[in-house]
TORLOKOL-169277 format. One record per residue (C-alpha): residue in one letter; x, z, y; residue number from 1. Coordinates in pm, whole numbers, plus 32768, in hexadecimal, padded with zeros to 4 digits. Layout:
N
<atom type="A" xx="X" zz="Z" yy="Y" seq="NUM"/>
...
***
This chain:
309
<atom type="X" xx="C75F" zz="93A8" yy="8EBE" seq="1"/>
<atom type="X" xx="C608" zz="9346" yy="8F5D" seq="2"/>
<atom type="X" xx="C602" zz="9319" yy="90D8" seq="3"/>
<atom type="X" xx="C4B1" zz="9407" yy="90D6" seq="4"/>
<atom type="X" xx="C513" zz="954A" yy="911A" seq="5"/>
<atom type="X" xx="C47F" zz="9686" yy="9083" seq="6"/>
<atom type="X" xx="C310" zz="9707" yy="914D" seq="7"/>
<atom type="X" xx="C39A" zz="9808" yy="9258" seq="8"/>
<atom type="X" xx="C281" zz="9904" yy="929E" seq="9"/>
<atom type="X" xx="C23E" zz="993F" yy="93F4" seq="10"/>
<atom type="X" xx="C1BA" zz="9A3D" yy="94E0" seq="11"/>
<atom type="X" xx="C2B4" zz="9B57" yy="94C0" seq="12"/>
<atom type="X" xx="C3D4" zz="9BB4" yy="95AB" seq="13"/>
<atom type="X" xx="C503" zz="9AD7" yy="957B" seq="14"/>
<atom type="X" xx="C61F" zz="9B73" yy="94B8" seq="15"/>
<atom type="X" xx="C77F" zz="9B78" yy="956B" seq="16"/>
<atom type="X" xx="C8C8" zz="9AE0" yy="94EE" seq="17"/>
<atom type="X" xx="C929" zz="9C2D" yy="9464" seq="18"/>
<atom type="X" xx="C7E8" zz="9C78" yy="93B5" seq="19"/>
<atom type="X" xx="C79E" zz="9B25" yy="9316" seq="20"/>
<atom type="X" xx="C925" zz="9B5E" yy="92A2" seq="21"/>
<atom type="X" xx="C8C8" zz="9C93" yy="9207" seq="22"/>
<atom type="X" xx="C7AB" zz="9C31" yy="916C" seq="23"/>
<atom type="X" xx="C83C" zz="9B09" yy="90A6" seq="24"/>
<atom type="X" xx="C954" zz="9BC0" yy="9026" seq="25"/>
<atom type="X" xx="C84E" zz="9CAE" yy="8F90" seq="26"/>
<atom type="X" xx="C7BC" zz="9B89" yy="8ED6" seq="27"/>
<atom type="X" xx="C8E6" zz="9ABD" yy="8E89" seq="28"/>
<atom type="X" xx="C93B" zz="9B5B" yy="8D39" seq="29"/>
<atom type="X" xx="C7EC" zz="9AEF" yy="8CC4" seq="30"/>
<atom type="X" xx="C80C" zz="9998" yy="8D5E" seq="31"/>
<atom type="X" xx="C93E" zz="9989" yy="8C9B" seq="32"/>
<atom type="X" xx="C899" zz="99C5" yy="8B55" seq="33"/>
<atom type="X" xx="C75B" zz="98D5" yy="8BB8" seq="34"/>
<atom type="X" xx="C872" zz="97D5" yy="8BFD" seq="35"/>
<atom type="X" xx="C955" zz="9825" yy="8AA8" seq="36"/>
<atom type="X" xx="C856" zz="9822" yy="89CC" seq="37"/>
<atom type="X" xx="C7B1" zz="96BC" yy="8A3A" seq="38"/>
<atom type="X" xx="C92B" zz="95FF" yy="8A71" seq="39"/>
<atom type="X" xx="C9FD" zz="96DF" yy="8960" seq="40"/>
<atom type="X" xx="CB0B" zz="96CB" yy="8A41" seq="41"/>
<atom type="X" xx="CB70" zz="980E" yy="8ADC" seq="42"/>
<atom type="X" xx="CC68" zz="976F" yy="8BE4" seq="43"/>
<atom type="X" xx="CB1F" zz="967D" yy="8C37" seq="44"/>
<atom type="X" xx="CA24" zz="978A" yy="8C79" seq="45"/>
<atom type="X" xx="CB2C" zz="981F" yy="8D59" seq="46"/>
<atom type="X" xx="CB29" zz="96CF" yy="8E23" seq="47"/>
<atom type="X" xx="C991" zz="96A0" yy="8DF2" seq="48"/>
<atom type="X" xx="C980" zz="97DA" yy="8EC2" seq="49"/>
<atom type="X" xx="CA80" zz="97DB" yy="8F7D" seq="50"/>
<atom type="X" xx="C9D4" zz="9690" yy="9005" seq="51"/>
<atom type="X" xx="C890" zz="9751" yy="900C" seq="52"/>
<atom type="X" xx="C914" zz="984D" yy="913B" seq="53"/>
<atom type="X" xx="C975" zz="973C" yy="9210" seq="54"/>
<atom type="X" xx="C81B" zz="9688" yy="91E1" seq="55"/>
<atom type="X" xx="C768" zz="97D1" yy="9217" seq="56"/>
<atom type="X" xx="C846" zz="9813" yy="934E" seq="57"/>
<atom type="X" xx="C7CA" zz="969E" yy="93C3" seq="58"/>
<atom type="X" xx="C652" zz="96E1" yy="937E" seq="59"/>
<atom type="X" xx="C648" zz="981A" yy="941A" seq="60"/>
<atom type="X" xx="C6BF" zz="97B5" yy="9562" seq="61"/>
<atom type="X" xx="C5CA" zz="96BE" yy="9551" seq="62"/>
<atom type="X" xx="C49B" zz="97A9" yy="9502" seq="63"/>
<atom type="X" xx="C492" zz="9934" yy="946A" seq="64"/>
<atom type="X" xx="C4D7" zz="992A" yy="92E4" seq="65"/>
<atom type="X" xx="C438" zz="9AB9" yy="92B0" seq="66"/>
<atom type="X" xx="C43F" zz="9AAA" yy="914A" seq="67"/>
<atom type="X" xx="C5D3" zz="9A2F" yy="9101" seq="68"/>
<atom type="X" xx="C5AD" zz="9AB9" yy="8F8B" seq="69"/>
<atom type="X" xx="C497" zz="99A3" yy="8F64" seq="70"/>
<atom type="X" xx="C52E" zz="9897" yy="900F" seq="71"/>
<atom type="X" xx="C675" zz="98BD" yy="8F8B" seq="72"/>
<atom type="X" xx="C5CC" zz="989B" yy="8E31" seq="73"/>
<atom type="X" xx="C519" zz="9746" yy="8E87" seq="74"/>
<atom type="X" xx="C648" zz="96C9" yy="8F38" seq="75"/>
<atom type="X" xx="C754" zz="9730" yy="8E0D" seq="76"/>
<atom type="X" xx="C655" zz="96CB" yy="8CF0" seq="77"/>
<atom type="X" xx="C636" zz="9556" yy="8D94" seq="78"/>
<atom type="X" xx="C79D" zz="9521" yy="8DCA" seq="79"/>
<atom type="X" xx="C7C9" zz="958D" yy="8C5D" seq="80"/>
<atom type="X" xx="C6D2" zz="948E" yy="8BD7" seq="81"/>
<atom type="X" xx="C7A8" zz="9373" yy="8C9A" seq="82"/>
<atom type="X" xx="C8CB" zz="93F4" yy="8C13" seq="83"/>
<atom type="X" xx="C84F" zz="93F3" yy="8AA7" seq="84"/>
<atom type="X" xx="C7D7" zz="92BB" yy="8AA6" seq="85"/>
<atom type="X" xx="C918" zz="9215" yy="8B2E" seq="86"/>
<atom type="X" xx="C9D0" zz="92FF" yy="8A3B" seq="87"/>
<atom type="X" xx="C902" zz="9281" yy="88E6" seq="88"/>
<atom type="X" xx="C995" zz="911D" yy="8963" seq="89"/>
<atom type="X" xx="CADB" zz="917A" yy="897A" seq="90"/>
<atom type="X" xx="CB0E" zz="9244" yy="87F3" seq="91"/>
<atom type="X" xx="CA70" zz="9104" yy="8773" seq="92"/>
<atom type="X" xx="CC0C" zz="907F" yy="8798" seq="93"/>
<atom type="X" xx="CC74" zz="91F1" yy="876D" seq="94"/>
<atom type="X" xx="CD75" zz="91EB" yy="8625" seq="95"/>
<atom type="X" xx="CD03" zz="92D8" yy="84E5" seq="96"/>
<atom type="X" xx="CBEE" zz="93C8" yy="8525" seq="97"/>
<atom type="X" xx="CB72" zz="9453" yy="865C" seq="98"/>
<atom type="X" xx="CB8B" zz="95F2" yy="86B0" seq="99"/>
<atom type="X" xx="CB15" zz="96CD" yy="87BD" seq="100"/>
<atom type="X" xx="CBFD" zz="9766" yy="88A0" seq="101"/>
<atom type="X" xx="CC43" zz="98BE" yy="880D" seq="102"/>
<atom type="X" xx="CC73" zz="99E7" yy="8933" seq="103"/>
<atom type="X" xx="CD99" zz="9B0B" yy="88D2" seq="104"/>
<atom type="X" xx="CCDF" zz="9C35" yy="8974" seq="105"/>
<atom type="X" xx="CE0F" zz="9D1D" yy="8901" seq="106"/>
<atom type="X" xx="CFA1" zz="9CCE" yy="88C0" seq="107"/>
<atom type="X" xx="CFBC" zz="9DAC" yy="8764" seq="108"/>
<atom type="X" xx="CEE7" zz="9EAF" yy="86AD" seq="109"/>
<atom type="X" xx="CF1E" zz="9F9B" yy="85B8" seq="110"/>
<atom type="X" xx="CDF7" zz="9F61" yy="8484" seq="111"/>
<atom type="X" xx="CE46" zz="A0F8" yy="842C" seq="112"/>
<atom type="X" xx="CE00" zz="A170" yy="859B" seq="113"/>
<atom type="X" xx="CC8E" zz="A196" yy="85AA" seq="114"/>
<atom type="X" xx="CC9A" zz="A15E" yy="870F" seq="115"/>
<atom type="X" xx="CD15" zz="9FFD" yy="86F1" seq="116"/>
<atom type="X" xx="CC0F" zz="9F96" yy="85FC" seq="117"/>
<atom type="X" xx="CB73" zz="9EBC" yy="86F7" seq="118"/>
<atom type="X" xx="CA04" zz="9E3B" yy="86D1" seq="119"/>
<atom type="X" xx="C948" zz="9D28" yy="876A" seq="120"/>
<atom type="X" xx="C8D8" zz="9DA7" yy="88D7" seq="121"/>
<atom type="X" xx="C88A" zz="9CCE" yy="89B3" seq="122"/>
<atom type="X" xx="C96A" zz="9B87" yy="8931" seq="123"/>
<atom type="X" xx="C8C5" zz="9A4C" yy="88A7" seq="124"/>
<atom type="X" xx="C92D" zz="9A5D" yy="8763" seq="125"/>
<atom type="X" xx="CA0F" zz="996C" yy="86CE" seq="126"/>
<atom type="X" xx="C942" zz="993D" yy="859D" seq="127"/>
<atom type="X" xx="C81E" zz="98CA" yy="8698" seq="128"/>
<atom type="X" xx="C8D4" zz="97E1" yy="8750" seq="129"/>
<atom type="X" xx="C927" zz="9747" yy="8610" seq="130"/>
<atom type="X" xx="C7BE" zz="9721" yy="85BC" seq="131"/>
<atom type="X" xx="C75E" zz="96CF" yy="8720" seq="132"/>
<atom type="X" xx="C846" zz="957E" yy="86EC" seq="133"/>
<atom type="X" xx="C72E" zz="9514" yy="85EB" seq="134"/>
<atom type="X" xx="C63E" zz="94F8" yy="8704" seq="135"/>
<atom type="X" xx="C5D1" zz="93EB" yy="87E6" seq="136"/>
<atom type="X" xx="C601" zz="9432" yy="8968" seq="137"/>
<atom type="X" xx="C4A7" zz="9462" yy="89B2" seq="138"/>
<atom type="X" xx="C479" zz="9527" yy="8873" seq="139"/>
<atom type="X" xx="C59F" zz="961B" yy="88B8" seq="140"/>
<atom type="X" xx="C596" zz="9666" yy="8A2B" seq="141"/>
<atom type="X" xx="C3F4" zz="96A8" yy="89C2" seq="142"/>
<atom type="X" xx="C480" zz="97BE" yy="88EB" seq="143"/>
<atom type="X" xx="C586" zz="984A" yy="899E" seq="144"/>
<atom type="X" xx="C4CD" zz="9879" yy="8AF4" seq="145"/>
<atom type="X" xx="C378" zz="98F4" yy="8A1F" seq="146"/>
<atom type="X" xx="C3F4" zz="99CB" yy="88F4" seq="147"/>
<atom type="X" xx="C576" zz="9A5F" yy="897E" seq="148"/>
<atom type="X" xx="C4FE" zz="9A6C" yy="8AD4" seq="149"/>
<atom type="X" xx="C373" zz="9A6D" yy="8B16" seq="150"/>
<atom type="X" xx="C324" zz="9951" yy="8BE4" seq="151"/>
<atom type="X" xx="C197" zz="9930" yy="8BC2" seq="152"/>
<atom type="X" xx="C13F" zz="97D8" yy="8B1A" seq="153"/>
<atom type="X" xx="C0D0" zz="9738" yy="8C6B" seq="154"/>
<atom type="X" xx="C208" zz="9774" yy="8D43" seq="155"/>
<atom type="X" xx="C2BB" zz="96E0" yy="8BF6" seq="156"/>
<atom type="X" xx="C1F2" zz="95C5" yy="8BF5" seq="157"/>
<atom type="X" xx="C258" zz="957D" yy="8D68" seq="158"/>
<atom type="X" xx="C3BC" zz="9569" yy="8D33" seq="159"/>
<atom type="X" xx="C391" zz="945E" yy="8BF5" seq="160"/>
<atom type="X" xx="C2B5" zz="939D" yy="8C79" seq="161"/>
<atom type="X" xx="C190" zz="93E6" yy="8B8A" seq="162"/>
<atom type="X" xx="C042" zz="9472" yy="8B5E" seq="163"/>
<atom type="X" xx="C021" zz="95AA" yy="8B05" seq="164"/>
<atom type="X" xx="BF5F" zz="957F" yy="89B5" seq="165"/>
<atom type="X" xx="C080" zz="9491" yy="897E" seq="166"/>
<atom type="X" xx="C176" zz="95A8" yy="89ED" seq="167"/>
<atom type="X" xx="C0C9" zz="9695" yy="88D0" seq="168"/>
<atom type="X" xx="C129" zz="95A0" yy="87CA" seq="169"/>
<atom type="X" xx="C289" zz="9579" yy="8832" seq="170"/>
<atom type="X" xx="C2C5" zz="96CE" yy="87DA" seq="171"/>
<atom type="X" xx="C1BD" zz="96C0" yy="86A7" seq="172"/>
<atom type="X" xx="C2C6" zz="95A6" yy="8638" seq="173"/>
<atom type="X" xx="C3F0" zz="9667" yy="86A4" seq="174"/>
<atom type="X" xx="C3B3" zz="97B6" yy="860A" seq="175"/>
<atom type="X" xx="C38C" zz="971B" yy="84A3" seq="176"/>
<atom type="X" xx="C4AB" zz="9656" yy="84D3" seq="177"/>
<atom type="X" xx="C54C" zz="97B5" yy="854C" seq="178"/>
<atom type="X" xx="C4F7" zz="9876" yy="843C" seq="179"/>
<atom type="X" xx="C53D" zz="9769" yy="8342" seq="180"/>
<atom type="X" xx="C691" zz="977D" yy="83C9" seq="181"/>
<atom type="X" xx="C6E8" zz="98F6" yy="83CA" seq="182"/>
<atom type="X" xx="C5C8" zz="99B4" yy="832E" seq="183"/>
<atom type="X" xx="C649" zz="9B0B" yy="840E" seq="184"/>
<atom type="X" xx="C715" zz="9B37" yy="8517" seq="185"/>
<atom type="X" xx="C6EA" zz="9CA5" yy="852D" seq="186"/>
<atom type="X" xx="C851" zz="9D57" yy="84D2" seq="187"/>
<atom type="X" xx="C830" zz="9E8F" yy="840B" seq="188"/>
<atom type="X" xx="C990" zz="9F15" yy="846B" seq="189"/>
<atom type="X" xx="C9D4" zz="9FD0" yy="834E" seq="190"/>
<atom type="X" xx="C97D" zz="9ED8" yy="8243" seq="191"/>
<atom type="X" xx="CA3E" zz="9DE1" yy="835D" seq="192"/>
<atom type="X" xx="CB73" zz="9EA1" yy="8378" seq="193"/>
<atom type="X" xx="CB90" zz="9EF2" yy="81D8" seq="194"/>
<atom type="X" xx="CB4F" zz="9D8A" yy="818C" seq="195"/>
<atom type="X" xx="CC39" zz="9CFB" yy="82A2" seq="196"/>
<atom type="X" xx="CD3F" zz="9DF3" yy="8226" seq="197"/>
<atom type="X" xx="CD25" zz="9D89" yy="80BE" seq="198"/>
<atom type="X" xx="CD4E" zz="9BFA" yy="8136" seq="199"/>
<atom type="X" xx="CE90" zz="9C42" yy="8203" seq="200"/>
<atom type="X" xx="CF4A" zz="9D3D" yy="80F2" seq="201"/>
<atom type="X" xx="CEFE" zz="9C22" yy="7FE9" seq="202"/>
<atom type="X" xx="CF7F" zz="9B21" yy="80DD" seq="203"/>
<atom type="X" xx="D0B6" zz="9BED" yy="813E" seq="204"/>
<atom type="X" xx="D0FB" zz="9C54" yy="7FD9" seq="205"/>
<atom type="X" xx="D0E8" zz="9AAC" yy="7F57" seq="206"/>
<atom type="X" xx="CFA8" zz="9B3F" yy="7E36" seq="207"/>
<atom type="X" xx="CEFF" zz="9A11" yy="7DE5" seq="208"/>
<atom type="X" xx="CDDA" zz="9B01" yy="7D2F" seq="209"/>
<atom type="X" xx="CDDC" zz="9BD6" yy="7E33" seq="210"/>
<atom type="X" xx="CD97" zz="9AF7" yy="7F56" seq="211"/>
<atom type="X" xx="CCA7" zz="9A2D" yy="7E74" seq="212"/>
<atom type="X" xx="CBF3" zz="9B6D" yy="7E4C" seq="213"/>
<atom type="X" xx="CBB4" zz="9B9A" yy="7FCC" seq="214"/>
<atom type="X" xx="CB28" zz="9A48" yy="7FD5" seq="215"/>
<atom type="X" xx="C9E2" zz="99AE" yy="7FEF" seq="216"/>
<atom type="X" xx="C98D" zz="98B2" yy="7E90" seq="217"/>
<atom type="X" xx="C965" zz="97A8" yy="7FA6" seq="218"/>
<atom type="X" xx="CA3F" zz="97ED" yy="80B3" seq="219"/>
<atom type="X" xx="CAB9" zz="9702" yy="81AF" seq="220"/>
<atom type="X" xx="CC10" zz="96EA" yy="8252" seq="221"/>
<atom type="X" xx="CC3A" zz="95FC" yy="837E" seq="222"/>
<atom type="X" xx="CD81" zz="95F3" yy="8439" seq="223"/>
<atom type="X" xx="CD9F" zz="954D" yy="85A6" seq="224"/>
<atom type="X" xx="CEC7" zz="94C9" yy="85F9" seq="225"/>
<atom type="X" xx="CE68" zz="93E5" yy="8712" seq="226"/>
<atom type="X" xx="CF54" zz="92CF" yy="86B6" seq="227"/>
<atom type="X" xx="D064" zz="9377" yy="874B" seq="228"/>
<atom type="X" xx="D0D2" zz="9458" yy="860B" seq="229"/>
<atom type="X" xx="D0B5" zz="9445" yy="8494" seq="230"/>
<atom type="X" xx="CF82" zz="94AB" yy="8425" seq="231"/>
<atom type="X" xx="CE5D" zz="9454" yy="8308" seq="232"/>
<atom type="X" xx="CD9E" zz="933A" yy="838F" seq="233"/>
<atom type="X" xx="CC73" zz="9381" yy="82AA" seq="234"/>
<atom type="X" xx="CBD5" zz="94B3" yy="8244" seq="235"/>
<atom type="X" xx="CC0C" zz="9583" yy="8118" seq="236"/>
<atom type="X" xx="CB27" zz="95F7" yy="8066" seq="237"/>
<atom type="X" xx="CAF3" zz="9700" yy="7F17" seq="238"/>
<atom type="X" xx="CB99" zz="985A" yy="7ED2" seq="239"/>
<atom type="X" xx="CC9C" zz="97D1" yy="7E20" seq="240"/>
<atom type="X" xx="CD20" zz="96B8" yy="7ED5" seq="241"/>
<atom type="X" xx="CCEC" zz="976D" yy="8039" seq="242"/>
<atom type="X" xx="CDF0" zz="98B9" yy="7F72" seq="243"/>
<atom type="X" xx="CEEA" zz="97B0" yy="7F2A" seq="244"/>
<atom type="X" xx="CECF" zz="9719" yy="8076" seq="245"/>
<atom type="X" xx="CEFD" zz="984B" yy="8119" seq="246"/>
<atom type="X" xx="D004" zz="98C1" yy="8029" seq="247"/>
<atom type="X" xx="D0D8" zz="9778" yy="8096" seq="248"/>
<atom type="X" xx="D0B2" zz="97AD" yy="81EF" seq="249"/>
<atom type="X" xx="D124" zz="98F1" yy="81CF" seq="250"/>
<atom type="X" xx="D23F" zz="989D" yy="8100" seq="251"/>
<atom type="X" xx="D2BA" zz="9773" yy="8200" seq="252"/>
<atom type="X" xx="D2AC" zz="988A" yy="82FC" seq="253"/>
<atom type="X" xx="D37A" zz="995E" yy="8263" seq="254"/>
<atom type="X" xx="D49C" zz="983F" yy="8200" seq="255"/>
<atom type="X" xx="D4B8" zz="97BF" yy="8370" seq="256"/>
<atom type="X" xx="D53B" zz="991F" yy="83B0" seq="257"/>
<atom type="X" xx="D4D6" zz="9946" yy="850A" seq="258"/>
<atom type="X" xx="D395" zz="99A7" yy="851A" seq="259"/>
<atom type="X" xx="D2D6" zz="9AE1" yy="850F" seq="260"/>
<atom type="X" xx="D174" zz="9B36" yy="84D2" seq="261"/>
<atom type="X" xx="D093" zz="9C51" yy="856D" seq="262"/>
<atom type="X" xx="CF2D" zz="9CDD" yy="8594" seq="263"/>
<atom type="X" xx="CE83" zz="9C87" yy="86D2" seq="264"/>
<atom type="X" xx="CD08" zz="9C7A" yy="8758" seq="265"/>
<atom type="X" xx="CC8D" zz="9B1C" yy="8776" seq="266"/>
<atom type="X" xx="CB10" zz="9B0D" yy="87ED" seq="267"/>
<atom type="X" xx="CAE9" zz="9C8B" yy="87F0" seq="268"/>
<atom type="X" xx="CB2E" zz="9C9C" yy="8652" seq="269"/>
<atom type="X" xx="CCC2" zz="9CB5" yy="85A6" seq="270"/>
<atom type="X" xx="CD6C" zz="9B5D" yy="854C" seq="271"/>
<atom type="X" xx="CEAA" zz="9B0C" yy="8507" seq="272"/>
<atom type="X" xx="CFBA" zz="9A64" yy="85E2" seq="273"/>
<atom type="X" xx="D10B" zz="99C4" yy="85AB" seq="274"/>
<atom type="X" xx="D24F" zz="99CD" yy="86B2" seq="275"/>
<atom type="X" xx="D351" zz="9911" yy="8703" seq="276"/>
<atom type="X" xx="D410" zz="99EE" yy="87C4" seq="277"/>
<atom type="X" xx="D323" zz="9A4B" yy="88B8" seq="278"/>
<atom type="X" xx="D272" zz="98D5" yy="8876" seq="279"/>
<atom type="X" xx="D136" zz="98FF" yy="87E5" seq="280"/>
<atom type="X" xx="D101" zz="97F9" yy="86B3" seq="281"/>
<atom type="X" xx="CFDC" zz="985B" yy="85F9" seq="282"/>
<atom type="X" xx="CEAF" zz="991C" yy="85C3" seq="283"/>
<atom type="X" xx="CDFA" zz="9963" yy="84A3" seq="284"/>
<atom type="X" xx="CC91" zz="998D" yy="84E4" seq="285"/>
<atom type="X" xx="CBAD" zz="9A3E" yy="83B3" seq="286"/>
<atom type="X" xx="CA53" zz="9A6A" yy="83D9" seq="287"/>
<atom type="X" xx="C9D2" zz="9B53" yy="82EB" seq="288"/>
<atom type="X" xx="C851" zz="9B71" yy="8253" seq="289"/>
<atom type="X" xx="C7EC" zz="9C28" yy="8167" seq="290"/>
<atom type="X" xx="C901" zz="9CC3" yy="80DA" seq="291"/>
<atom type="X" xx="C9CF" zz="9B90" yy="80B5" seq="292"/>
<atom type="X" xx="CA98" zz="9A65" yy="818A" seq="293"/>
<atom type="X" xx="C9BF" zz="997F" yy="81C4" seq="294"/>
<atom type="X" xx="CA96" zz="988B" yy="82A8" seq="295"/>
<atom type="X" xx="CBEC" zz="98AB" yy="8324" seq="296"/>
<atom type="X" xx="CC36" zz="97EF" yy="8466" seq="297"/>
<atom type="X" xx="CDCA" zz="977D" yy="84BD" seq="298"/>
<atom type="X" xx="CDFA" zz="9721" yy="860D" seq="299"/>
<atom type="X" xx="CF2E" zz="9680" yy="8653" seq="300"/>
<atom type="X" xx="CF06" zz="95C2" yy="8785" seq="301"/>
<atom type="X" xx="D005" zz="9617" yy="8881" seq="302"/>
<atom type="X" xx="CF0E" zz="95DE" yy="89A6" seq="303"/>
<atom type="X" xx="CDDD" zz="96DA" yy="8903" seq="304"/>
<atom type="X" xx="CEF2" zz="97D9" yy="88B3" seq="305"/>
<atom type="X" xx="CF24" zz="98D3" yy="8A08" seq="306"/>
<atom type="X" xx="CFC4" zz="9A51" yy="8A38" seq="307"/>
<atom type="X" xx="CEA3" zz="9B69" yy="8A17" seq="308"/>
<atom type="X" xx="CDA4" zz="9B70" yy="8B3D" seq="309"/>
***
């Protein structure tokens, strides 16, 4: 992260160690989600802002910070720009392709409980982060703070380094490349939760034309395994091929014998996972549009695969 720290505004009466306690924990859940959806890393936002508090604790003995939601922001968003940049280095060597870190908001659900037909609150979305990975740094922390979280253009345009003008055109850039990626993110649950239930009784059941059915024409299936565990180390892509690839994996699960498969909330919307025991293996990430799959993510990775948060 920069040595500068964030502008502290001055002139009010200082905040004591029990207030400026309070009022970061009221804005750490959204420094969280500033954090995840620049990195993709769930367990590195948590240590972005975790870093933040002590910095903030250091600055404000210094001099007042009155404004600790704003601060925060600036501070979390430029240690998340250093960390994005050193992490593009790193997947350059990373084996097969490259996935967010998924986050398991809930252990099990039940897809015929309306109450567990969980929507997209306030979770970056898996299918965004996916999209987000297209993006440069500049061009993806220029979207995240301006269109998730409403940082006017200027205060952007501090944090990267750039003019303004040239701030508007990093997100110009960005939001094509967005929408060229996923044309909606919005989640009709309904049409969601009948689509999502179609894909998982045709996976269940092994029906080739039933799963194919669910599927986007050009649908993409990318599995990260991180090197450590079998996995596809290129994508897959067409109805067809992405059934039968399912179909196998399904089918290998079943032989080994000691693994079990449920419904669990992954980024706010239902997914799949796979146990071990109580080891989880596997999830199976759809993102649905339109009435069809239009990508299914596998993550595999031991290290991106944690207990529900």
């Amino acid at each position: 992260m920069s040595d500068e720290e964030p502008d502290q505004l001055v002139g009010q009466p200082k905040m004591d160690d029990e207030a400026l306690a309070l009022a970061f924990e009221r804005v750490r859940p959204r420094l969280v989600r500033v954090a995840y959806a620049v990195v993709g890393s769930h367990a590195d936002a948590e240590d972005v802002v975790a870093a933040c508090w002590l910095r903030l604790v250091t600055a404000h003995a210094r001099e007042p910070v009155v404004d600790v939601g704003k601060w925060c922001t600036v501070a979390v968003a430029r240690a998340s720009i250093d960390l994005l940049r050193t992490a593009r280095k790193q997947r350059e060597v990373y084996v097969g392709p490259w996935l967010p870190e998924p986050v398991v908001t809930a252990a099990q659900i039940d897809l015929a409980d309306p109450a567990d037909r969980v929507t997209l609150d306030e979770t970056v979305s898996y299918a965004l982060l996916v999209v987000l990975e297209t993006l440069t740094p500049a061009e993806r922390v220029t979207w995240v703070l301006h269109e998730l979280f409403g940082v006017p253009f200027p205060e952007v345009a501090d944090l990267v380094g750039r003019t303004p003008a040239a701030v508007r055109q990093l997100a110009s850039r960005a939001r094509a490349r967005v929408r060229e990626g996923a044309p909606r993110f919005e989640v009709d649950p309904v049409e969601h939760h009948e689509v999502f239930s179609r894909f998982v009784t045709a996976a269940a059941g092994g029906d080739l034309a039933a799963l194919v059915a669910t599927l986007d024409p050009d649908v993409v299936a990318t599995s990260d395994g991180g090197g450590q565990v079998s996995a596809a180390t290129r994508p897959v892509k067409g109805a067809d091929r992405v059934a039968r690839f399912l179909l196998g994996i399904a089918d290998l699960s079943a032989r080994r014998g000691n693994e079990e498969s449920s419904l669990v909330a992954v980024n706010g919307l239902p997914a799949i996972a796979v146990h071990a025991g109580e080891r989880l293996t596997t999830l199976v990430v759809p993102t649905i549009a339109d009435g069809r799959v239009v990508r299914v993510d596998i993550i595999r990775a031991p290290a991106k695969l944690h207990s529900p948060r």
